[in-house]
Legacy VTK file of the C-alpha trace (Angstrom):
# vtk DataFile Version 3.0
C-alpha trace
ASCII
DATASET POLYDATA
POINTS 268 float
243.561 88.543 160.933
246.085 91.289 159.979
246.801 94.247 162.250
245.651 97.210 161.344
248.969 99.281 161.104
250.358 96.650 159.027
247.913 97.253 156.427
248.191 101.203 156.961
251.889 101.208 156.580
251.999 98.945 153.514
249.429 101.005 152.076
251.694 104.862 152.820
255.203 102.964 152.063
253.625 101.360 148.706
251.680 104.097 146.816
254.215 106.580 148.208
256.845 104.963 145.781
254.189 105.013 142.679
252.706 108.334 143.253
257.081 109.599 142.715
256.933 108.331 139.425
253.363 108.190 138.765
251.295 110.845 140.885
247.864 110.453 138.880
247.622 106.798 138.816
246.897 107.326 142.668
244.684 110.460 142.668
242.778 108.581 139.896
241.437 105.899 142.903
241.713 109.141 145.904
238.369 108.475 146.941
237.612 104.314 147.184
241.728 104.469 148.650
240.503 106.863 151.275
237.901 104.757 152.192
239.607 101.249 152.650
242.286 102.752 154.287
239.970 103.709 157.362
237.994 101.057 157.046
238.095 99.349 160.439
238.371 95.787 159.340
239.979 94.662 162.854
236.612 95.085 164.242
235.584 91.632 161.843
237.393 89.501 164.097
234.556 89.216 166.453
232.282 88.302 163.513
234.389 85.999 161.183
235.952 84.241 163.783
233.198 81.735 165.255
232.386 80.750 160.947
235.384 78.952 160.685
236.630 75.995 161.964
239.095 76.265 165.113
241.212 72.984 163.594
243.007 72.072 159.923
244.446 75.226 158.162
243.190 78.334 159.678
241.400 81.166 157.408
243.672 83.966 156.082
242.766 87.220 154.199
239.401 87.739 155.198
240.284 91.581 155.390
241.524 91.708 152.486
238.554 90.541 150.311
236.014 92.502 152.404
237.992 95.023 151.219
237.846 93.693 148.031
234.024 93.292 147.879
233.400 97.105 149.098
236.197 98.633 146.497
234.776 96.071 143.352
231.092 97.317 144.826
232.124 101.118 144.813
233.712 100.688 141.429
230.793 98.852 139.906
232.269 95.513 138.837
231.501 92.097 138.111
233.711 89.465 140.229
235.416 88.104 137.276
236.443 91.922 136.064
237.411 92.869 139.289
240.049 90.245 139.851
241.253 90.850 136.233
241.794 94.510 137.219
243.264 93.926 140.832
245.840 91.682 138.593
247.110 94.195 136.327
246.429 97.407 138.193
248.700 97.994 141.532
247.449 101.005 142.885
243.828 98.661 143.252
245.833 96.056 144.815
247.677 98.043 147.337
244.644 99.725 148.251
242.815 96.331 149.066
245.815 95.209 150.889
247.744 92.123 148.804
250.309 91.801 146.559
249.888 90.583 142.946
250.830 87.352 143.944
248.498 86.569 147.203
245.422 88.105 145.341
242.175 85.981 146.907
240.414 83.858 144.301
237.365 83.788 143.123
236.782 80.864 145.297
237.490 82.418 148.205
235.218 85.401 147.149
232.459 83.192 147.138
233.303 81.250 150.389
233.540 84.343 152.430
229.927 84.870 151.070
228.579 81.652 151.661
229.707 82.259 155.286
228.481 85.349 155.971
225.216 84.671 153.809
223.660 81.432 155.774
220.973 80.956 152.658
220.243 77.544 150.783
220.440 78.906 147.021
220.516 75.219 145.256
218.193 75.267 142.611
214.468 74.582 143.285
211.726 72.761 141.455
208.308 75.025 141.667
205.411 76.418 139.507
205.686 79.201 137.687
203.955 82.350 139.369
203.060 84.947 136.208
203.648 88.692 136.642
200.685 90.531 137.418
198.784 91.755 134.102
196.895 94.669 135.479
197.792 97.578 134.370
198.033 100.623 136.908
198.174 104.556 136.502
201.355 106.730 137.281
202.684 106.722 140.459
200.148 103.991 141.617
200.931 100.433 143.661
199.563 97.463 143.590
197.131 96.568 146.864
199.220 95.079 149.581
198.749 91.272 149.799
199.975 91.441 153.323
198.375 94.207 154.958
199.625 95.130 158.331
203.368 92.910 158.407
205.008 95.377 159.922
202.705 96.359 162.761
203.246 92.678 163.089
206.785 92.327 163.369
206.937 95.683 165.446
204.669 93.736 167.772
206.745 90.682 168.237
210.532 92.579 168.821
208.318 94.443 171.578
207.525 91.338 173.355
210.906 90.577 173.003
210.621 88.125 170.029
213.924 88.239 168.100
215.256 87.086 164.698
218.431 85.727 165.382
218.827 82.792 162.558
217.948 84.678 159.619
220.583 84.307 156.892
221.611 88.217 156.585
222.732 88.541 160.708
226.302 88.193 159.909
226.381 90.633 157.511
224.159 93.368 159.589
226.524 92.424 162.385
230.187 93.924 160.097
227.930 96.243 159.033
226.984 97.414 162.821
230.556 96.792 163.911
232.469 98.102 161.111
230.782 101.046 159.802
227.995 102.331 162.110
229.538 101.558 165.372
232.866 103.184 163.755
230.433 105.933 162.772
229.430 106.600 165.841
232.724 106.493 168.132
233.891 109.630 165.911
231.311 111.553 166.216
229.482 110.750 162.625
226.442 109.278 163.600
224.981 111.099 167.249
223.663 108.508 169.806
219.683 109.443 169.158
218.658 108.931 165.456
215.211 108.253 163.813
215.263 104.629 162.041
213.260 103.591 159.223
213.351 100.072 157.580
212.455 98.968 153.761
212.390 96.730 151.476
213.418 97.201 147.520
213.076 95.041 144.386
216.426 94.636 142.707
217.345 93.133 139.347
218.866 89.863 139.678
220.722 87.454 137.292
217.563 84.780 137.033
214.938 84.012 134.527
211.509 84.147 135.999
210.499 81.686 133.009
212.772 79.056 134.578
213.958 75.934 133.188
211.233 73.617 131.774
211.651 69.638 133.179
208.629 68.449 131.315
208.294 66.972 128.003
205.121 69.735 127.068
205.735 71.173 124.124
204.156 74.223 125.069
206.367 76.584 126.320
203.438 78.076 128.442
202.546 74.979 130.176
201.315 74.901 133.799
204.179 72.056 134.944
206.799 72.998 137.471
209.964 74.287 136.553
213.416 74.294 137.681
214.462 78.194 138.779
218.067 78.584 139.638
217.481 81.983 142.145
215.306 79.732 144.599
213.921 83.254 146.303
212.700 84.640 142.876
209.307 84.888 142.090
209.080 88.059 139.028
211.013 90.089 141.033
213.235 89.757 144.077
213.641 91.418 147.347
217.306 90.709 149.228
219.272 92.149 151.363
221.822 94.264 149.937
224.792 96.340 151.182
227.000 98.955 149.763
229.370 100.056 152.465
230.950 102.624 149.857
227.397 103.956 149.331
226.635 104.865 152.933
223.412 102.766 152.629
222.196 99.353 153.716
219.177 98.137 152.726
218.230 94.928 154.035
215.141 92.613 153.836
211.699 93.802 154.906
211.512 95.075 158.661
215.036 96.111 158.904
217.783 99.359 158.846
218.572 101.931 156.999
221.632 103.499 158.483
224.321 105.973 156.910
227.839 104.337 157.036
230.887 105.979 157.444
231.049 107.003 153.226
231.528 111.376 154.619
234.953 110.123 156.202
238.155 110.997 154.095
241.597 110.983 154.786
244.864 111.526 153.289
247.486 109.052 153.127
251.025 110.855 152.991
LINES 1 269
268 0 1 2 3 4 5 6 7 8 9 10 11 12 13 14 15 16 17 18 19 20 21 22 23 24 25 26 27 28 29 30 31 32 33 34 35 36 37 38 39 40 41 42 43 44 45 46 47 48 49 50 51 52 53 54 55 56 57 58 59 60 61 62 63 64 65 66 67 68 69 70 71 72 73 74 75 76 77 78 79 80 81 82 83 84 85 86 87 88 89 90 91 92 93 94 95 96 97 98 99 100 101 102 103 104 105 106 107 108 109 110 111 112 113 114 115 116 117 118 119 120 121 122 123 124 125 126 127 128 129 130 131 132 133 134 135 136 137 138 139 140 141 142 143 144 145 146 147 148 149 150 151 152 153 154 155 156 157 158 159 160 161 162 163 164 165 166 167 168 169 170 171 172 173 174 175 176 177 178 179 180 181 182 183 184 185 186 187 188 189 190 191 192 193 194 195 196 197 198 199 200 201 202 203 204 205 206 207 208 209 210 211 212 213 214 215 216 217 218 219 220 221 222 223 224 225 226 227 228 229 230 231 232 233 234 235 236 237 238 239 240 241 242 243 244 245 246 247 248 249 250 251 252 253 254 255 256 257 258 259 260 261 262 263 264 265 266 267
């Protein structure tokens, strides 16, 4: 893991050369530069550490592509694009803390998700649920199938139950550390605060047809199919975090917690 100073002093000594020659390229990025750059990614030490092996090669630049994921987040792009534009634009790359020749792959993007995301996503073989075909008025839900889940879960943390192997706890736990905790030791977030959890339905990459494996040649047929999101039904609800947005939303039952997104500084 890097040392914090390290990073801050690259970042000052670095853009302090472009912004002599090229002032606007910098103010251009102000805001997401702002944000990295007190971003206290020290404090992932205590989470990254015990998901990687302690023998063979050790881990490097796990700051850096958290950094990474919250800049390509608050920028809105795809991985591929965002590693394209980290290669050809230096103020981006400075900001996230590498040089143009130690960017992290794409590779190492997705293993620093897999290990912070414990969920089995291989491809699984069910039926095909249909969307629901009534049709409601404005402003109107359907009938919860489930009535009373939360009551329920409220029930069980109150007798002490707790939830510690679902698959988002790492990332609640940089998210706690990194931005609320952060949050809170300068004076952002005030020790009493009123909590509310939800969940949300988000557009994901999947077909909710799936991928026929019979030999029907009716595309409508009953037989199970092969879906690639293995959580998706016609919509999906996951946990998702935007650390440049302020907001995490995470599955049913959880937080909803303003980062640390009000902070800015100025790097001279």
């Amino acid at each position: 893991m890097e040392l914090p100073y390290r990073y801050q002093e690259f970042v000052k000594s670095t853009l302090r050369d472009i912004s002599q020659t090229e002032p606007q390229r910098v103010l251009e990025y102000e805001e997401i530069i702002s944000k990295l750059y007190i971003l206290p990614t020290d404090k992932l030490l205590k989470v990254m550490l015990p998901l990687y092996s302690s023998i063979g090669r050790p881990a490097e630049l796990q700051p850096e592509i958290f950094r990474s994921f919250v800049a390509m987040s608050e920028l809105g792009f795809t991985l591929d694009n965002w590693l394209a534009k980290l290669k050809n634009n230096e103020v981006l790359r400075t900001a996230v803390g590498v040089t143009e020749e130690a960017i992290p792959s794409a590779s190492s993007h997705y293993d620093f998700i897999n290990r912070i995301i414990d969920m089995d996503e291989r491809p699984k073989i069910r039926l095909k649920k249909r969307k629901p075909c009534k049709k409601l008025g404005k402003n109107a839900k359907l009938p919860n199938k489930n009535p009373g889940v939360v009551q329920r879960l409220v029930d069980k943390i109150t007798c002490g139950r707790r939830f510690n192997l679902r698959p988002e706890r790492h990332l609640q736990q940089i998210f706690a550390d990194v931005c609320v905790a952060s949050s809170r030791e300068l004076g952002l977030i005030p020790d009493e605060i009123d909590v509310s959890g939800d969940g949300t339905c988000i557009q994901t990459g999947a077909s909710h047809y799936g991928v026929k494996t019979c030999e029907c040649k009716d595309f409508k047929c009953d037989c199970p199919r092969r879906f690639s999101d293995p959580i998706m039904k016609f919509s999906s609800k996951i946990s998702f975090l935007r650390l440049g947005a302020g907001t995490a939303i995470m599955n049913a039952g959880s937080t909803v917690i303003p980062a640390i997104s009000s902070l800015r500084t100025t790097v001279n």
